[in-house]
C-alpha positions as CSV (number, residue, x, y, z in Angstrom):
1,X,32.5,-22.6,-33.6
2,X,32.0,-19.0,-33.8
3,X,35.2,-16.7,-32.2
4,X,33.9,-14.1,-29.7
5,X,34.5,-10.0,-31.0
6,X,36.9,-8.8,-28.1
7,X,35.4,-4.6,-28.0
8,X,37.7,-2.4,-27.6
9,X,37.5,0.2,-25.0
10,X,36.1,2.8,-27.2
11,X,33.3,0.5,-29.0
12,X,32.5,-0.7,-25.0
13,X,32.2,3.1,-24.0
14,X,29.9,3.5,-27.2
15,X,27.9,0.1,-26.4
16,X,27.4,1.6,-22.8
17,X,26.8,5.4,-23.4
18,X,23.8,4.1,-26.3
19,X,22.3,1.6,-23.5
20,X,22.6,4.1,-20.7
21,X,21.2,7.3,-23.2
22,X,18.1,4.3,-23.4
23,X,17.6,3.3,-20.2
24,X,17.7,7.2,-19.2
25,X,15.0,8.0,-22.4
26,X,12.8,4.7,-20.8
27,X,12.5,6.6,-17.5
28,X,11.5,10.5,-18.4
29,X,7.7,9.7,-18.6
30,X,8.1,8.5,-14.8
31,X,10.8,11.0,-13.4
32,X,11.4,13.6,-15.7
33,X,13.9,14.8,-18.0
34,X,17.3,14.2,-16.3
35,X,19.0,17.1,-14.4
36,X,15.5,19.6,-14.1
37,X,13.9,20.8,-10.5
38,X,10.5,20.4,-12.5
39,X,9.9,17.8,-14.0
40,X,7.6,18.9,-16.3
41,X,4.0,17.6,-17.8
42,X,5.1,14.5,-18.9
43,X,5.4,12.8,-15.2
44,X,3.0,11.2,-13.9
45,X,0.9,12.9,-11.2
46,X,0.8,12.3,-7.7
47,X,-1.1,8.9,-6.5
48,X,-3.9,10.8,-4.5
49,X,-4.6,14.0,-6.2
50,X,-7.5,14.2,-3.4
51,X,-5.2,13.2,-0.6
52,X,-6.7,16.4,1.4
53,X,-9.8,14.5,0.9
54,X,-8.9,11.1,2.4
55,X,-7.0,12.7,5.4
56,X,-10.0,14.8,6.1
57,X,-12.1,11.2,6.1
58,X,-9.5,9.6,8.2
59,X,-9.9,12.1,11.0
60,X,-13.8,12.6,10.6
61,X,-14.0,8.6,11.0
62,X,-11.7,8.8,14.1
63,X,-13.3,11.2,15.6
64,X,-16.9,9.8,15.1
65,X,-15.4,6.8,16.8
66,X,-13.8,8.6,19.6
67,X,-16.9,10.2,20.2
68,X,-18.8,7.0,21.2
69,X,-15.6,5.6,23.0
70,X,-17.6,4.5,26.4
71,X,-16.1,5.8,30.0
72,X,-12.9,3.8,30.8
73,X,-14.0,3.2,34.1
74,X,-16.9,0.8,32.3
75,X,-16.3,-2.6,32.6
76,X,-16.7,-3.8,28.8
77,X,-19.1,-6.8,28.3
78,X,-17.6,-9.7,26.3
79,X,-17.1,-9.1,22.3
80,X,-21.1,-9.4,21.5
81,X,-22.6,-7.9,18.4
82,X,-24.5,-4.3,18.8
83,X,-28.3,-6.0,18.5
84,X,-27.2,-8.6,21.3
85,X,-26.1,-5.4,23.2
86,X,-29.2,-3.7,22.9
87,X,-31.8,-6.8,23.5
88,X,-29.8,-6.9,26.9
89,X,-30.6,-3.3,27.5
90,X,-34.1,-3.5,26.9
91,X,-34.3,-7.1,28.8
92,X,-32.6,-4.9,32.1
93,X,-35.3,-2.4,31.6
94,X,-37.9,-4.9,31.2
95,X,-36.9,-6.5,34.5
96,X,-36.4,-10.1,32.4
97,X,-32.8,-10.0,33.6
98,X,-32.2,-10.2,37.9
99,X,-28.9,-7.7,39.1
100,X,-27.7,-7.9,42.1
101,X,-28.2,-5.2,45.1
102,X,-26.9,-1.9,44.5
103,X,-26.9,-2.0,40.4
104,X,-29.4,0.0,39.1
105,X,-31.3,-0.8,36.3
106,X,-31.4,2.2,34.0
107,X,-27.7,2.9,34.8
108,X,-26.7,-0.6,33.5
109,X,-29.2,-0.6,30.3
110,X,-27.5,3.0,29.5
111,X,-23.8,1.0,29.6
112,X,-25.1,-1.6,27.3
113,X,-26.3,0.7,24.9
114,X,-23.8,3.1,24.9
115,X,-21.5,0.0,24.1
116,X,-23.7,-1.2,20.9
117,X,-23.1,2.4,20.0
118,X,-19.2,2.2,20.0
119,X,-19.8,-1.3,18.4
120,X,-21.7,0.1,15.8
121,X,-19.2,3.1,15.5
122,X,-16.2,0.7,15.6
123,X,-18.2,-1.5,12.4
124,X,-18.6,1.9,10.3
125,X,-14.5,2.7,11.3
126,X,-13.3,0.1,9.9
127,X,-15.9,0.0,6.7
128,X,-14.6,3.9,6.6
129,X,-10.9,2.9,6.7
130,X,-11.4,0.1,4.3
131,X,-12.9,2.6,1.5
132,X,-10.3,5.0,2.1
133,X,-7.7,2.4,1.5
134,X,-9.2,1.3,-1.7
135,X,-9.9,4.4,-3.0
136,X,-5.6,5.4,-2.0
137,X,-4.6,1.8,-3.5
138,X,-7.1,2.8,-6.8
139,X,-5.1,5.7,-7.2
140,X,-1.6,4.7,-6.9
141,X,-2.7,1.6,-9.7
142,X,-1.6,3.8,-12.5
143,X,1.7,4.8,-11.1
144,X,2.6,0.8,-10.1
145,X,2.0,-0.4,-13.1
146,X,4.0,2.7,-14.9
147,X,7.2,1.3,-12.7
148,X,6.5,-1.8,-13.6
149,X,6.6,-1.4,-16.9
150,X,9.7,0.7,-16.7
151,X,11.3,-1.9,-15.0
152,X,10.8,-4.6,-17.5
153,X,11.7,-2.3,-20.0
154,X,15.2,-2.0,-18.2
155,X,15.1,-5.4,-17.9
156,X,15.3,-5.9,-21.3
157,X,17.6,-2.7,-22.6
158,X,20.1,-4.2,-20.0
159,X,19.6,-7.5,-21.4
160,X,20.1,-6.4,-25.3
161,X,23.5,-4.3,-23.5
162,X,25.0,-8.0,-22.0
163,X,24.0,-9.6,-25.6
164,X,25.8,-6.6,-27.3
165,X,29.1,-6.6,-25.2
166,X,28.8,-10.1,-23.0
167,X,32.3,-9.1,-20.7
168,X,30.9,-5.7,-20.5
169,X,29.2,-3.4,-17.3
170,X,26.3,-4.5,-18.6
171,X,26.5,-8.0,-18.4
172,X,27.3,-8.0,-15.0
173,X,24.2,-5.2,-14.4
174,X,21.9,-8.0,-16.2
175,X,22.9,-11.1,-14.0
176,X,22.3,-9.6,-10.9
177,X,18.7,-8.2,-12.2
178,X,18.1,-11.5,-13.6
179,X,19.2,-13.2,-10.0
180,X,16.8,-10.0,-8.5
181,X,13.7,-11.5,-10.8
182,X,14.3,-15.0,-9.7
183,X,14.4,-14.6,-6.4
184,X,11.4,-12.4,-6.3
185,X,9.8,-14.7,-8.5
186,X,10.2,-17.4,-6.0
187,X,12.9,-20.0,-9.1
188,X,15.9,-19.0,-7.4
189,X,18.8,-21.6,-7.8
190,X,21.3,-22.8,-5.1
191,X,21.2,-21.7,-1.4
192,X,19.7,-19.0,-0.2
């Protein structure tokens, strides 16, 4: 049976300044060299360098959909697709569909086109959203997986730090991680 090396206070402040000094030299490609306003070169750049871009495409969407946005006053027909919408239109104006008195015609082929155009509009909103979503997500896919890399490489300095000095800071820095990476891995032990 092998005795356990009680550190003195000195080696653990050694053990944890080296650790810490690693954990710090880990993280300047992400946030910089410690203690600076700028971070310098080495950081990585924003996740949307053509955020401008996507706002402007955001509000250009909205407002095409705004645009076709029917009267509020219009009662809405029941969710149908845009081409149901318009058959009905042209079926009113063909005189294929019978209205009761005081509706006319024209005005209620109009409604039902005007709603296959805010149908249509709503369609291309949400294709237009969708797009500008991925493209944002695309972007920030560099920087994610820079974290998560980071992380893991924490992960493991910390765990090399508990190894190294087992009734240390670190050990105790390194079980609640590892509790962290269970439980967000879904093999957590005991109650939650």
């Amino acid at each position: 049976m092998q005795q356990k090396k009680v550190l003195t206070q000195a080696e653990r402040d050694a053990i944890t300044a080296k650790y810490q000094r690693r954990i710090i030299e880990l993280g300047i490609p992400i946030f910089g060299p410690p203690g600076e306003d700028d971070p310098g070169t080495n950081v990585l750049p924003p996740p949307a360098p053509h955020a401008q871009e996507l706002q402007q495409r955001i509000v250009d969407a909205t407002i095409q959909l705004l645009e076709t946005t029917p009267p509020p006053d219009e009662a809405r027909p029941a969710h149908r697709k845009p081409g149901d919408l318009e058959r009905t239109a042209a079926r009113l104006r063909a005189g294929e569909v019978d209205l009761p008195e005081g509706f006319d015609r024209e005005q209620e082929a109009a409604s039902f086109e005007g709603q296959a155009k805010f149908a249509r509009a709503q369609i291309a909103f949400g294709q237009e959203m969708d797009a500008v979503a991925l493209e944002a997500l695309t972007g920030l896919l560099p920087i994610l997986e820079a974290v998560k890399d980071f992380a893991m490489n924490v992960f493991h300095e910390v765990k090399r730090w508990a190894e190294e000095d087992p009734d240390g800071p670190g050990a105790e820095v390194y079980r609640e991680l590892n509790k962290a990476w269970r439980k967000g891995a879904g093999r957590s032990r005991g109650r939650r």
